[in-house]
C-alpha positions, 0 to 999 in steps of 0.5 A: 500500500502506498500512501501520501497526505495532502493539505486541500487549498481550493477554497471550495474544498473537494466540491462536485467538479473535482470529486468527479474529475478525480473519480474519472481519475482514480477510474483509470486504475480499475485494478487498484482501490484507490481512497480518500480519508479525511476526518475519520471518514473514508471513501473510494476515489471513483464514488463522487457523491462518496467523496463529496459527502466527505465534506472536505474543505479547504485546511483540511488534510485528507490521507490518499492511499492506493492498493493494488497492482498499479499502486505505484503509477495511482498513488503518483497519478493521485498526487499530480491530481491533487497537486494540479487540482485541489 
């Protein structure tokens, strides 16, 4: 499993055209499971309304992990998302 932590700067936070840019994202990765955890509470990446019902706002610090047989390239893929876009 490979992981990172990532603090949201979008003044919006994870609203609903990022949630569902990153579950196209995470979608790409069909072999591996890919999550968002943020403030005890978890969801998979490709779920929009699961990750939009998160509640994440900008400061807030979500925990992204990846497992499976394309962790490596997701979890990279993941953090360029979440770079670019939140």
């Amino acid at each position: 499993m490979k992981k990172f932590n990532y603090t949201i700067t979008d003044k919006l936070g994870i609203h609903a055209r990022p949630a569902g840019m990153l579950a196209k994202a995470a979608k790409t990765y069909a072999d591996t499971e890919i999550t968002v955890t943020c403030n005890g509470k978890t969801s998979k990446a490709t779920q929009l309304m699961k990750i939009m019902s998160l509640g994440v706002k900008q400061g807030d610090v979500v925990t992204v992990a990846a497992e499976g047989p394309s962790e490596e390239a997701a979890i990279a893929a993941m953090d360029d998302f979440f770079t670019s876009n939140l």
